[in-house]
PQR file of N, CA, C, O and H, with PARSE charges and radii, in Angstrom:
ATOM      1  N   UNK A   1       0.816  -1.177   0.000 -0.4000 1.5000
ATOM      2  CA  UNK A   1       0.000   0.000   0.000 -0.0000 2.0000
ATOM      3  C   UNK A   1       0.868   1.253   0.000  0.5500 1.7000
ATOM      4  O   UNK A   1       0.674   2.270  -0.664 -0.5500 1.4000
ATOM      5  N   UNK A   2       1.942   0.988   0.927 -0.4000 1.5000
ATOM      6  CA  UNK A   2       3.057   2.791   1.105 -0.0000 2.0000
ATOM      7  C   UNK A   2       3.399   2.752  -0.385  0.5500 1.7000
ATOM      8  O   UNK A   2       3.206   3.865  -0.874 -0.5500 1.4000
ATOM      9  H   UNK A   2       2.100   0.162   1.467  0.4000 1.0000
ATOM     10  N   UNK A   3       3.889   1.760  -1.375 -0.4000 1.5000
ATOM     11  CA  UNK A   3       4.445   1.906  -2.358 -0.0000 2.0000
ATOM     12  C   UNK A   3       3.167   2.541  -3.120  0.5500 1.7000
ATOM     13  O   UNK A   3       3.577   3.582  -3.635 -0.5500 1.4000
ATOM     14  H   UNK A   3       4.045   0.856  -0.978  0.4000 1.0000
ATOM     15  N   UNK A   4       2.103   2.405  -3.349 -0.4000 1.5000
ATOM     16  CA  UNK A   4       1.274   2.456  -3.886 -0.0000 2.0000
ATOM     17  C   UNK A   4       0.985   4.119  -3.709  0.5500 1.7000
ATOM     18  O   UNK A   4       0.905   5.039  -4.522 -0.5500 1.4000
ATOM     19  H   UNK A   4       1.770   1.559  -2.931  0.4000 1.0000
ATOM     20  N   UNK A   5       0.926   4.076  -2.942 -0.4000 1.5000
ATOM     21  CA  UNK A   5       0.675   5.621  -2.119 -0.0000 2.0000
ATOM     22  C   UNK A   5       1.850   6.981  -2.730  0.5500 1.7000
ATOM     23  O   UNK A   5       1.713   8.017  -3.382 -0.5500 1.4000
ATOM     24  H   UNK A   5       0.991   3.328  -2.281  0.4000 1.0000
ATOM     25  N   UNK A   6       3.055   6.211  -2.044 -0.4000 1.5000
ATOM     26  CA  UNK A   6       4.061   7.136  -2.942 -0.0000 2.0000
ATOM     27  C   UNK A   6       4.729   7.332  -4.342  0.5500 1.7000
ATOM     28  O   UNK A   6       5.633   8.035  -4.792 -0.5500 1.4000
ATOM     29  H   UNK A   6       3.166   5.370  -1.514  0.4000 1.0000
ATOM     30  N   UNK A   7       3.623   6.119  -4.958 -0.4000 1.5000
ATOM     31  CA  UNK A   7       4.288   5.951  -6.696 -0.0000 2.0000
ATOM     32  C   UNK A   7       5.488   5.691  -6.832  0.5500 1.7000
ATOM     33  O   UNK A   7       6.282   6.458  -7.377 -0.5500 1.4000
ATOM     34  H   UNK A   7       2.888   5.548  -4.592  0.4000 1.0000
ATOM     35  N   UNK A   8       5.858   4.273  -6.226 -0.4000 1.5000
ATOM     36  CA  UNK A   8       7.379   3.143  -6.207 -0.0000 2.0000
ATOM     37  C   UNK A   8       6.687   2.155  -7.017  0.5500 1.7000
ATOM     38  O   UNK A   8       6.122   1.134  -6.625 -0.5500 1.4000
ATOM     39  H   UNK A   8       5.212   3.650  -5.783  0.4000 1.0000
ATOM     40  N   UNK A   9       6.805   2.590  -8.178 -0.4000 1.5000
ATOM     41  CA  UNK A   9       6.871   1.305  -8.895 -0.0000 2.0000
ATOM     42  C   UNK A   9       8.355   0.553  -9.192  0.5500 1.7000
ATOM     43  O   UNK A   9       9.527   0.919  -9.101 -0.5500 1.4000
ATOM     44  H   UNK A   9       7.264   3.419  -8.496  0.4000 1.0000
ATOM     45  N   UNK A  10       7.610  -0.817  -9.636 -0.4000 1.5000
ATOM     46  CA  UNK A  10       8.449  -1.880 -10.256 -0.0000 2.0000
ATOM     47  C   UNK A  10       9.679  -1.373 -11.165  0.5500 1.7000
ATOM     48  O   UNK A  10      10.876  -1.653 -11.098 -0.5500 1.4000
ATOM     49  H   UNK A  10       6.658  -1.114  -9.710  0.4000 1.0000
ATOM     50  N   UNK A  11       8.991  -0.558 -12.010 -0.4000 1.5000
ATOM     51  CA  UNK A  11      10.158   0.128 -12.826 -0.0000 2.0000
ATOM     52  C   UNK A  11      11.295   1.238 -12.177  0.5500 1.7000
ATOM     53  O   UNK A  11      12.472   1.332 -12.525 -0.5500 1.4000
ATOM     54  H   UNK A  11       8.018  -0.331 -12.065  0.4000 1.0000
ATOM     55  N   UNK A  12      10.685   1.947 -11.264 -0.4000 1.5000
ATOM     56  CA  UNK A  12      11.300   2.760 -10.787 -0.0000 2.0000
ATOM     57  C   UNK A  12      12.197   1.781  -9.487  0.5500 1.7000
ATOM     58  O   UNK A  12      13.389   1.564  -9.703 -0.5500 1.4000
ATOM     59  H   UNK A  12       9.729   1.871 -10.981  0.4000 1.0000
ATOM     60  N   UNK A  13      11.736   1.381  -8.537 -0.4000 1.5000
ATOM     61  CA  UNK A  13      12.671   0.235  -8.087 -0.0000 2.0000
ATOM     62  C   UNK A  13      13.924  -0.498  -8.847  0.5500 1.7000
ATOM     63  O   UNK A  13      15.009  -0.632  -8.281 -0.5500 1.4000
ATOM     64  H   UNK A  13      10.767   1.557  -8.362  0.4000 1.0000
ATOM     65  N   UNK A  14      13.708  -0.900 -10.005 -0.4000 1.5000
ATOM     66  CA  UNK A  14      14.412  -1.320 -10.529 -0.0000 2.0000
ATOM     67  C   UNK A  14      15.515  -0.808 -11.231  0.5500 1.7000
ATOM     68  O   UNK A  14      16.484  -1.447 -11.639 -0.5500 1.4000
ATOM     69  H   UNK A  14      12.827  -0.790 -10.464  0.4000 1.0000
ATOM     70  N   UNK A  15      15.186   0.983 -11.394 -0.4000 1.5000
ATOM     71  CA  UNK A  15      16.237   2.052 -12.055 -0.0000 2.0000
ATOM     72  C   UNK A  15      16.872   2.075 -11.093  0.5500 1.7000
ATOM     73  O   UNK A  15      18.054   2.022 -11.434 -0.5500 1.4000
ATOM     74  H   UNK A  15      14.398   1.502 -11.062  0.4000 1.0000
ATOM     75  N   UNK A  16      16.742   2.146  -9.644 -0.4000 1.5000
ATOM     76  CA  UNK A  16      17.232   2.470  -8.713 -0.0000 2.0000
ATOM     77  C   UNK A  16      18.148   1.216  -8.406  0.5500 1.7000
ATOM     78  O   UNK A  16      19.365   1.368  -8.513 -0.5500 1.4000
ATOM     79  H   UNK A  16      15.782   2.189  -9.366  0.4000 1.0000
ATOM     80  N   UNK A  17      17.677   0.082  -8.060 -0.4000 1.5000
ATOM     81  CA  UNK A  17      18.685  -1.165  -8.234 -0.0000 2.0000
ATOM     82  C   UNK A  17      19.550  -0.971  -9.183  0.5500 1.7000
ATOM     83  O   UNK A  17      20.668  -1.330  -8.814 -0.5500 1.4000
ATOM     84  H   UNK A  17      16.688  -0.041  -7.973  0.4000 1.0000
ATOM     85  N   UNK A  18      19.521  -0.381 -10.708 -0.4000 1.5000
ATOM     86  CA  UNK A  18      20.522  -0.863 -11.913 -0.0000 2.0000
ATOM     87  C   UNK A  18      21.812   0.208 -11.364  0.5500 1.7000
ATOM     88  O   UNK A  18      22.937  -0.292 -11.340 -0.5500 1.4000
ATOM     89  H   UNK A  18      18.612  -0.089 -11.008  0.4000 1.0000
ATOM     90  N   UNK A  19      21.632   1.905 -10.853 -0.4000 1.5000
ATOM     91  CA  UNK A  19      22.237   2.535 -10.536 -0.0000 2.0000
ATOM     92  C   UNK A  19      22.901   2.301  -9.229  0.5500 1.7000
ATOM     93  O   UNK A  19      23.944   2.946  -9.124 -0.5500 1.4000
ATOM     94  H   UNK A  19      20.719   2.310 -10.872  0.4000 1.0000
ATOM     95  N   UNK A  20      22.633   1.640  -8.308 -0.4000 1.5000
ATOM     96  CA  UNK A  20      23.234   1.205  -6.928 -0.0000 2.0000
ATOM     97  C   UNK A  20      24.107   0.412  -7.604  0.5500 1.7000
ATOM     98  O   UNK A  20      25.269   0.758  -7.390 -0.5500 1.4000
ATOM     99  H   UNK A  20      21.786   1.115  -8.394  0.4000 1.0000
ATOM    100  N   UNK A  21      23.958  -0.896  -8.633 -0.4000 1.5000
ATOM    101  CA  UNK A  21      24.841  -1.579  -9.164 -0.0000 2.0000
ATOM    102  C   UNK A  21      26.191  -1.180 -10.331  0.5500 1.7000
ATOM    103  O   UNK A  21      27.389  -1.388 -10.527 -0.5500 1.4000
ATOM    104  H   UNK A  21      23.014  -1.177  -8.807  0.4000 1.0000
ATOM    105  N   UNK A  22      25.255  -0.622 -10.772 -0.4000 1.5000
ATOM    106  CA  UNK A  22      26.366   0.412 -11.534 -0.0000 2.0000
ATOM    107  C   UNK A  22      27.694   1.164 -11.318  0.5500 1.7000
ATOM    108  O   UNK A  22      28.735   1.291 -11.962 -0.5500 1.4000
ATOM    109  H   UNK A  22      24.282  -0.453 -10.613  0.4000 1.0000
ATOM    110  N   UNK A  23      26.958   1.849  -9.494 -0.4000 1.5000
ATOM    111  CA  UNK A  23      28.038   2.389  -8.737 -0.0000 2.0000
ATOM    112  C   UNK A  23      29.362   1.759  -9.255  0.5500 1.7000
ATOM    113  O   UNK A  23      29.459   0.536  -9.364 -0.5500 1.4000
ATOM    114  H   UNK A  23      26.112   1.746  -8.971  0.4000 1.0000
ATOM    115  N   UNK A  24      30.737   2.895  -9.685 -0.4000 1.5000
ATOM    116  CA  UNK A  24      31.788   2.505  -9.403 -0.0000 2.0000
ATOM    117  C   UNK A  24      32.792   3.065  -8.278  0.5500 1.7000
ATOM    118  O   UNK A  24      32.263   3.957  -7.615 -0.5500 1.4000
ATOM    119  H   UNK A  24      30.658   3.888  -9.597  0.4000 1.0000
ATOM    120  N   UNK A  25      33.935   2.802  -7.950 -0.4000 1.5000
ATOM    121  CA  UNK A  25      34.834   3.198  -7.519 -0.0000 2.0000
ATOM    122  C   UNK A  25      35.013   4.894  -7.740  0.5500 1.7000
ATOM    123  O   UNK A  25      35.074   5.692  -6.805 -0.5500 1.4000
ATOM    124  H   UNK A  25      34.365   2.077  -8.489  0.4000 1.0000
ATOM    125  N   UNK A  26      35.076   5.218  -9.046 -0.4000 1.5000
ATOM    126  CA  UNK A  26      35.444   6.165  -9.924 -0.0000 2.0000
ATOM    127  C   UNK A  26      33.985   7.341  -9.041  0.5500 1.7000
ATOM    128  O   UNK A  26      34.185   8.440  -8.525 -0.5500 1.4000
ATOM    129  H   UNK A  26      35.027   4.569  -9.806  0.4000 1.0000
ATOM    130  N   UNK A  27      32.593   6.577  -9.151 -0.4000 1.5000
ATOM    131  CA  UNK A  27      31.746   8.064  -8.623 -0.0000 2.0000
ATOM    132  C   UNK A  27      32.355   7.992  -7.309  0.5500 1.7000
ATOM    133  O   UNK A  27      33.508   8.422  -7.316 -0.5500 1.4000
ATOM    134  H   UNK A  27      32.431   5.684  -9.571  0.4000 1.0000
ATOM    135  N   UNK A  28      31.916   7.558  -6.118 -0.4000 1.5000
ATOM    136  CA  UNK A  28      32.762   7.701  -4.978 -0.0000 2.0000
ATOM    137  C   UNK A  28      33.914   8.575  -4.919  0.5500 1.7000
ATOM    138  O   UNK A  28      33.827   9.305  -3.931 -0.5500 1.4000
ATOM    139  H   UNK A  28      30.979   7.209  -6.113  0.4000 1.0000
ATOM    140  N   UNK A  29      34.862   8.760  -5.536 -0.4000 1.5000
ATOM    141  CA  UNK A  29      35.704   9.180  -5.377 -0.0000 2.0000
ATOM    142  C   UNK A  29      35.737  10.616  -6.397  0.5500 1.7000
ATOM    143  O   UNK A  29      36.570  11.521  -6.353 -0.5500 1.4000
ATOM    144  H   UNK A  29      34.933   8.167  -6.338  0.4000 1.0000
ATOM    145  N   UNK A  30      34.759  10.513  -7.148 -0.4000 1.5000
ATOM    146  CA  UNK A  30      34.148  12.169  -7.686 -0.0000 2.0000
ATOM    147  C   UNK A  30      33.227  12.061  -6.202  0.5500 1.7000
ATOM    148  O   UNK A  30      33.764  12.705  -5.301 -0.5500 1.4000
ATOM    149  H   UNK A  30      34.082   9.778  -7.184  0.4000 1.0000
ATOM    150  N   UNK A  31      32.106  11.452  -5.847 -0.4000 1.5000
ATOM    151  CA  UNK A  31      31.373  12.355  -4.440 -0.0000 2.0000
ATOM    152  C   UNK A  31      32.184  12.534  -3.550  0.5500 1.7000
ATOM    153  O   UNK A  31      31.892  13.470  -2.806 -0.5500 1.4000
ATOM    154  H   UNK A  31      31.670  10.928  -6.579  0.4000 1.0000
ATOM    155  N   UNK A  32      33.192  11.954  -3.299 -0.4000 1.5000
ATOM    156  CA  UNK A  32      33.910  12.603  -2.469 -0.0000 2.0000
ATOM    157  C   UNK A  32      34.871  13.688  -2.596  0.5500 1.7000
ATOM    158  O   UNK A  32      35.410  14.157  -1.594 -0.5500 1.4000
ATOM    159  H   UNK A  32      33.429  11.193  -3.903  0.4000 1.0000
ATOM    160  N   UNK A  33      35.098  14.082  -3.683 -0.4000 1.5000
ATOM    161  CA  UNK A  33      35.847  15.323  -3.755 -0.0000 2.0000
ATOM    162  C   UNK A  33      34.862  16.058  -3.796  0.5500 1.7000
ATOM    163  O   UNK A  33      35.036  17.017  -3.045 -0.5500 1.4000
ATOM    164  H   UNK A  33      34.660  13.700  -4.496  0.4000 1.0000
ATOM    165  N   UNK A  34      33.615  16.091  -4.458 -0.4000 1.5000
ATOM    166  CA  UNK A  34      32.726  17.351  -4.055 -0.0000 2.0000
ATOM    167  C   UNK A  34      32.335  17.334  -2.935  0.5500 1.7000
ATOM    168  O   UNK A  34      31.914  18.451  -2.631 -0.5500 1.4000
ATOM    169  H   UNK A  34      33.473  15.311  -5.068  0.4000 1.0000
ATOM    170  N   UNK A  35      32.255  16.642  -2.161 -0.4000 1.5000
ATOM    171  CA  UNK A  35      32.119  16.871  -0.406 -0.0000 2.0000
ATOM    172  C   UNK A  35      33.141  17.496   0.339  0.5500 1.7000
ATOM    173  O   UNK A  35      32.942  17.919   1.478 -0.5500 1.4000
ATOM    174  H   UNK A  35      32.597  15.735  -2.408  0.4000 1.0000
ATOM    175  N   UNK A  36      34.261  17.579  -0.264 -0.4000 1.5000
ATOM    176  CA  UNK A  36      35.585  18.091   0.262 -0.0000 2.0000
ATOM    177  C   UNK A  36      35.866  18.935   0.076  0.5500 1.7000
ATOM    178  O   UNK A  36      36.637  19.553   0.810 -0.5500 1.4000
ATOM    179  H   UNK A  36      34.422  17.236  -1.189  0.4000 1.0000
ATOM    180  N   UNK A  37      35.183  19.567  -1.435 -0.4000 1.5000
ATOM    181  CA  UNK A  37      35.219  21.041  -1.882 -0.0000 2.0000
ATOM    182  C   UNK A  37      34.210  21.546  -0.888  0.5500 1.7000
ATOM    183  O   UNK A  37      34.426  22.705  -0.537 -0.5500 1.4000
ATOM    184  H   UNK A  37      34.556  19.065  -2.031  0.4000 1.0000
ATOM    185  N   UNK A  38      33.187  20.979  -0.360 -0.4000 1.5000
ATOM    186  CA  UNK A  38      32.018  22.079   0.284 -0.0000 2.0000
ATOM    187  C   UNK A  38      32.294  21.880   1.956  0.5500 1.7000
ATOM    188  O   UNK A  38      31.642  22.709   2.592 -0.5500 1.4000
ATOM    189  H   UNK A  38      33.011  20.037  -0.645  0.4000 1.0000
ATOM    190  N   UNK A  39      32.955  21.144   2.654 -0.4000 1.5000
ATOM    191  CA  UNK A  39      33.948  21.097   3.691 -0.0000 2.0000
ATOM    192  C   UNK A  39      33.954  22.163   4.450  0.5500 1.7000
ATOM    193  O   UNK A  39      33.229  22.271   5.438 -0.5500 1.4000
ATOM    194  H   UNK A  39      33.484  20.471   2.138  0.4000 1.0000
ATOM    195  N   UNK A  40      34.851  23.134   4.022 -0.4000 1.5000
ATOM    196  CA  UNK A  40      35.394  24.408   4.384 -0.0000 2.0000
ATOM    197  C   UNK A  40      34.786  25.694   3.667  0.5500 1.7000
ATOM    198  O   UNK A  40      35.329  26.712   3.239 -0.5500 1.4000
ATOM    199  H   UNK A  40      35.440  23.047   3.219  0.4000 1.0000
ATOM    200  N   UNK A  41      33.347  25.239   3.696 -0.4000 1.5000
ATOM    201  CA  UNK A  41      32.555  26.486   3.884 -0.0000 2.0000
ATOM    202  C   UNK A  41      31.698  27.374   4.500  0.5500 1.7000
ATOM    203  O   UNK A  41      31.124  28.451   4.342 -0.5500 1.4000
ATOM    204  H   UNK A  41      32.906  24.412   4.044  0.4000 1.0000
ATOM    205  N   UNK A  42      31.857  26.466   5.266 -0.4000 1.5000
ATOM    206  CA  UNK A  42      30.965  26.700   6.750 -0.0000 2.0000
ATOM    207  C   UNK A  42      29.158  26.448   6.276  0.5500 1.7000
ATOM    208  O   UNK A  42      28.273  27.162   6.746 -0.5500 1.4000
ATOM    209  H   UNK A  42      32.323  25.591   5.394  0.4000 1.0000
ATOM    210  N   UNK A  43      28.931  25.501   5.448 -0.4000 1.5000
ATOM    211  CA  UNK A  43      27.343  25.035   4.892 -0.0000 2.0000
ATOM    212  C   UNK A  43      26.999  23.800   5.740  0.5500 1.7000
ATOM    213  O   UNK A  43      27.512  23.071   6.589 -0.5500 1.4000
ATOM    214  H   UNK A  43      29.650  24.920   5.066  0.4000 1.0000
ATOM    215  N   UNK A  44      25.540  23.998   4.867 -0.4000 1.5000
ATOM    216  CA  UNK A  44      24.834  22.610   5.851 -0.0000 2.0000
ATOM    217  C   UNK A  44      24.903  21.405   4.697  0.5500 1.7000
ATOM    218  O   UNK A  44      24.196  21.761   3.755 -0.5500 1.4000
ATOM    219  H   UNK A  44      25.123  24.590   4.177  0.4000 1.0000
ATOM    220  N   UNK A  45      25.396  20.343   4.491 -0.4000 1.5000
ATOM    221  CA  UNK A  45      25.217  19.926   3.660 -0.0000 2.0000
ATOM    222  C   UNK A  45      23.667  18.615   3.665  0.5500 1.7000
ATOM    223  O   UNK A  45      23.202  18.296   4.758 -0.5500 1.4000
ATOM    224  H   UNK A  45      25.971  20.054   5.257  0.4000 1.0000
ATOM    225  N   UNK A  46      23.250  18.199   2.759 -0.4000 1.5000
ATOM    226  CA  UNK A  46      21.997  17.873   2.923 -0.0000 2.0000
ATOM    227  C   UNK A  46      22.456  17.059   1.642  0.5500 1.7000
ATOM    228  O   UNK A  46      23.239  17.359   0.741 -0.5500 1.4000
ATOM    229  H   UNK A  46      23.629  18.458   1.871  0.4000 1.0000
ATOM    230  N   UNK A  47      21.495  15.620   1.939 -0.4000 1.5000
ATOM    231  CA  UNK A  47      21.376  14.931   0.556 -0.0000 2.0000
ATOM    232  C   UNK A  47      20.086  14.168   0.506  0.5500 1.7000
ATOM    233  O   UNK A  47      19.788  13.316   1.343 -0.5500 1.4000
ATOM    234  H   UNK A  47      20.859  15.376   2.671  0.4000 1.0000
ATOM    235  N   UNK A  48      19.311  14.521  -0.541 -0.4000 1.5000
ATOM    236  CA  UNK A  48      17.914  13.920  -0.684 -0.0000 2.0000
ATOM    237  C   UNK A  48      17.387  14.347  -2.280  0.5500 1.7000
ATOM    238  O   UNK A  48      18.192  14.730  -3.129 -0.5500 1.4000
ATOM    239  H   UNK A  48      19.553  15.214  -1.221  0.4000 1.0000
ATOM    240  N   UNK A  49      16.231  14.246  -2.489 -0.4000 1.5000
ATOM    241  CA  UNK A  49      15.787  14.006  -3.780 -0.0000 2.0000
ATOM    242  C   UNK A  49      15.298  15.416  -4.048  0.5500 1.7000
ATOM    243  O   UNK A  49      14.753  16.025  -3.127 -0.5500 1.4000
ATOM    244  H   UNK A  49      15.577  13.935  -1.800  0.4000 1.0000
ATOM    245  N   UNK A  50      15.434  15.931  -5.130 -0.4000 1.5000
ATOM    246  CA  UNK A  50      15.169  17.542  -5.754 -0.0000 2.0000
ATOM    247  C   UNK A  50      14.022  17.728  -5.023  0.5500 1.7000
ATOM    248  O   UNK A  50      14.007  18.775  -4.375 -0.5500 1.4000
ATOM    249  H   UNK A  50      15.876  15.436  -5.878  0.4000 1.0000
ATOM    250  N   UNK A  51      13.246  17.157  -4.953 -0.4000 1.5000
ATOM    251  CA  UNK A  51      11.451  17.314  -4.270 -0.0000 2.0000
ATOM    252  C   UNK A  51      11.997  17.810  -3.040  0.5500 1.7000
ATOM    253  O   UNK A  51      11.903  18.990  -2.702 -0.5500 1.4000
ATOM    254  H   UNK A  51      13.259  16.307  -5.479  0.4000 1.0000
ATOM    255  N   UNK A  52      12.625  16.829  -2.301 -0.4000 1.5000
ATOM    256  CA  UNK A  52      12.718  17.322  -1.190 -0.0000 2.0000
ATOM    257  C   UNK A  52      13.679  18.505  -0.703  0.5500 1.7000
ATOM    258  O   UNK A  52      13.888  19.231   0.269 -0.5500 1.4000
ATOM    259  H   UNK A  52      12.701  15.871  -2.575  0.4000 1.0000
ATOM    260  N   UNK A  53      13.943  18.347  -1.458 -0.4000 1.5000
ATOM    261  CA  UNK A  53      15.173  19.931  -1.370 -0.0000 2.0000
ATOM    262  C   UNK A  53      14.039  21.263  -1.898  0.5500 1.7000
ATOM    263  O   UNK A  53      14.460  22.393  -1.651 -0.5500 1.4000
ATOM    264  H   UNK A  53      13.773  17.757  -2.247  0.4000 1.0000
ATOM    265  N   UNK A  54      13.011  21.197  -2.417 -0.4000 1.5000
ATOM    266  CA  UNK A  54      12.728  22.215  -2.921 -0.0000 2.0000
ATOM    267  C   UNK A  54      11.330  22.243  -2.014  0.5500 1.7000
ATOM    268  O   UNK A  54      10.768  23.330  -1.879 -0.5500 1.4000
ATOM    269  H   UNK A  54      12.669  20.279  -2.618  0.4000 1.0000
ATOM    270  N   UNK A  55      10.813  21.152  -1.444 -0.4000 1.5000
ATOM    271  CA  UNK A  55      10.120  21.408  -0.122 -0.0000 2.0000
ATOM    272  C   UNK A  55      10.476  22.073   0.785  0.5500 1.7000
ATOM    273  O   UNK A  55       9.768  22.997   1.186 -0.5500 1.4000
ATOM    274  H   UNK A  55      11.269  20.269  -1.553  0.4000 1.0000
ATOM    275  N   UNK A  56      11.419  21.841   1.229 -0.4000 1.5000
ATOM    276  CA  UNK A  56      12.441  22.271   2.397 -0.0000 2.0000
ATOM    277  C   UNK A  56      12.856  23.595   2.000  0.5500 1.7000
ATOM    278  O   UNK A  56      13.078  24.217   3.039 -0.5500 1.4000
ATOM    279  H   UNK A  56      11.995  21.092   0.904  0.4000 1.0000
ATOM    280  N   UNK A  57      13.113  24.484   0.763 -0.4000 1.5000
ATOM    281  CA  UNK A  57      13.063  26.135   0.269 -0.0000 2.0000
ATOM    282  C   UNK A  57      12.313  26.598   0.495  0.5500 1.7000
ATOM    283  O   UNK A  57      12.204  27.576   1.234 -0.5500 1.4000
ATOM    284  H   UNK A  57      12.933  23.979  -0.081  0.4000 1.0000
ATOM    285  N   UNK A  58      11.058  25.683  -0.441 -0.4000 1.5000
ATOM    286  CA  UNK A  58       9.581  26.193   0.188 -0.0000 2.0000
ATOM    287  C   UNK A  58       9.743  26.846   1.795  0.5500 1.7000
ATOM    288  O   UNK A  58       9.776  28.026   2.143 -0.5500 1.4000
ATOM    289  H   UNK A  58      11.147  24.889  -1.041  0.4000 1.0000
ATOM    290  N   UNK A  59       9.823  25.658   2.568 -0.4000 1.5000
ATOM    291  CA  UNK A  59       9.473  26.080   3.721 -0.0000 2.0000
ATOM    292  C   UNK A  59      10.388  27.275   4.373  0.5500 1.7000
ATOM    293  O   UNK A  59       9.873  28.240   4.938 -0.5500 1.4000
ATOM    294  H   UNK A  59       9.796  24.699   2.285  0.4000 1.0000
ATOM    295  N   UNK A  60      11.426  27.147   4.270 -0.4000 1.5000
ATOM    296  CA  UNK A  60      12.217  28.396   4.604 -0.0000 2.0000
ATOM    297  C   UNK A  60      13.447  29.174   3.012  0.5500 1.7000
ATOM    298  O   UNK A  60      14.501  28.765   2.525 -0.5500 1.4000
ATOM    299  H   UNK A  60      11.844  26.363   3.811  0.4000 1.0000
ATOM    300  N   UNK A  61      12.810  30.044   2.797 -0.4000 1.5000
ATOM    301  CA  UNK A  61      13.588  30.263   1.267 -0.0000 2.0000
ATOM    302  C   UNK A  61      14.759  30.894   1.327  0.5500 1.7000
ATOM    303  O   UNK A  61      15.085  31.957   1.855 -0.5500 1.4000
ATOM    304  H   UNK A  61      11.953  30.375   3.193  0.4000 1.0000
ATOM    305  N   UNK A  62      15.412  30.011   0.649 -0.4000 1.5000
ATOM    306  CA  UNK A  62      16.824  30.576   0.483 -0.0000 2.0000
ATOM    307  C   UNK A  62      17.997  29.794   1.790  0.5500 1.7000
ATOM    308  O   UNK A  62      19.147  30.194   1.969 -0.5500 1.4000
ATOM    309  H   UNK A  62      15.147  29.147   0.221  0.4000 1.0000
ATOM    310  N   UNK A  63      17.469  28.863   2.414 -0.4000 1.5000
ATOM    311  CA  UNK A  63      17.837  27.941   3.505 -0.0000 2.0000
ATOM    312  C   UNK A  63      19.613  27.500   2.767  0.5500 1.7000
ATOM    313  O   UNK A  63      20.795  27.700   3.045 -0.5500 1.4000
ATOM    314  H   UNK A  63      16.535  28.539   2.268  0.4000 1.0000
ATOM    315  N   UNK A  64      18.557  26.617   1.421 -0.4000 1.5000
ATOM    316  CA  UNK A  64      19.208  25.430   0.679 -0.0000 2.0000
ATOM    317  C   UNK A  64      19.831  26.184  -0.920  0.5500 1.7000
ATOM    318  O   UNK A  64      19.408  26.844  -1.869 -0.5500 1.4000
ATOM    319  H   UNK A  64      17.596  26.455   1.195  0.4000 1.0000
ATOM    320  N   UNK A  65      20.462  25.871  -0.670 -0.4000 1.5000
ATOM    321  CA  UNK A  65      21.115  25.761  -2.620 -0.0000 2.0000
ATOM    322  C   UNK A  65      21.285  24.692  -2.809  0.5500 1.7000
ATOM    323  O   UNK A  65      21.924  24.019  -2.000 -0.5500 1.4000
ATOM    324  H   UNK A  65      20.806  25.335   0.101  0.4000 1.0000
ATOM    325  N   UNK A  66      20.732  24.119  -4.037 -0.4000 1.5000
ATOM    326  CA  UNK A  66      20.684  22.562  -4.631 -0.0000 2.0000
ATOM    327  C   UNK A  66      22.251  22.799  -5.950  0.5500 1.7000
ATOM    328  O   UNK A  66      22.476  23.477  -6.952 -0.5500 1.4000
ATOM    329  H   UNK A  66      20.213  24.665  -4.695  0.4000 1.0000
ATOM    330  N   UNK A  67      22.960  21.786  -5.133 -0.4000 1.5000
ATOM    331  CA  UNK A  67      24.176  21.553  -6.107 -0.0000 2.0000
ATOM    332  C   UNK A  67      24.189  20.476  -6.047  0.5500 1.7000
ATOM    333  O   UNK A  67      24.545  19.815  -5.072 -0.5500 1.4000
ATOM    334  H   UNK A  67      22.778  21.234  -4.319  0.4000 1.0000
ATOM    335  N   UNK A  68      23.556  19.827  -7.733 -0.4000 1.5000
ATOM    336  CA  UNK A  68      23.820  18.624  -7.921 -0.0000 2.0000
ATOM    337  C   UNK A  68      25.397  18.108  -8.165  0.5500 1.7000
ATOM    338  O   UNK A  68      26.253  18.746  -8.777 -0.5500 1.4000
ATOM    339  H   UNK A  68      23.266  20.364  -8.525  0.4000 1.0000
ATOM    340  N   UNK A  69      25.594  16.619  -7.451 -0.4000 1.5000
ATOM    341  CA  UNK A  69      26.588  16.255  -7.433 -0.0000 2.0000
ATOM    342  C   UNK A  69      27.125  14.948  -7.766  0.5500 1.7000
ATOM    343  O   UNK A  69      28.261  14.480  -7.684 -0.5500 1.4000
ATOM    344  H   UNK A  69      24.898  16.100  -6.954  0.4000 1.0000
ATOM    345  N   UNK A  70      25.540  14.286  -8.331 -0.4000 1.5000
ATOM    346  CA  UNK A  70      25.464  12.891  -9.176 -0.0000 2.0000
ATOM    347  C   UNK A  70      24.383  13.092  -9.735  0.5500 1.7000
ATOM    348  O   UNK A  70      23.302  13.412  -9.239 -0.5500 1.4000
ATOM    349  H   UNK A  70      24.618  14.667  -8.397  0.4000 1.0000
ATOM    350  N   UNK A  71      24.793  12.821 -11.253 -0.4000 1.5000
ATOM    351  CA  UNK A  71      24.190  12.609 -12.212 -0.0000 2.0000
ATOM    352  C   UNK A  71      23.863  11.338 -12.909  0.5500 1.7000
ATOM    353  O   UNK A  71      23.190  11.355 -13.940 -0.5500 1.4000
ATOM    354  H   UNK A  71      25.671  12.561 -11.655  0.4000 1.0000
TER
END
């Protein structure tokens, strides 16, 4: 029913499995240099899905800047 509710489909489950598998060595070690660049800036860093990043503006604007950092 939660899946149902939040629109998790089969297909979308399964994009999400192919990209967890996909993961290499190589992104890791690009996310981690962009975590290292934003380090020493005195920010909040946050990681979640555009929706929720732009909920979270909503609610207080100008909180968040969304810098994507996997594509």
């Amino acid at each position: 029913m939660l899946r149902h509710l939040t629109g998790d489909t089969d297909e979308v489950r399964q994009k999400m499995r192919e990209e967890v598998l996909e993961t290499t060595p190589d992104d890791f070690r690009a996310f981690s240099r962009a975590l290292n660049q934003l380090k020493d800036k005195d920010i909040v860093k946050v990681m979640g899905s555009p929706a929720a990043i732009e909920h979270a503006n909503k609610a207080r604007p100008g909180w968040l800047t969304l810098v994507k950092i996997l594509w």
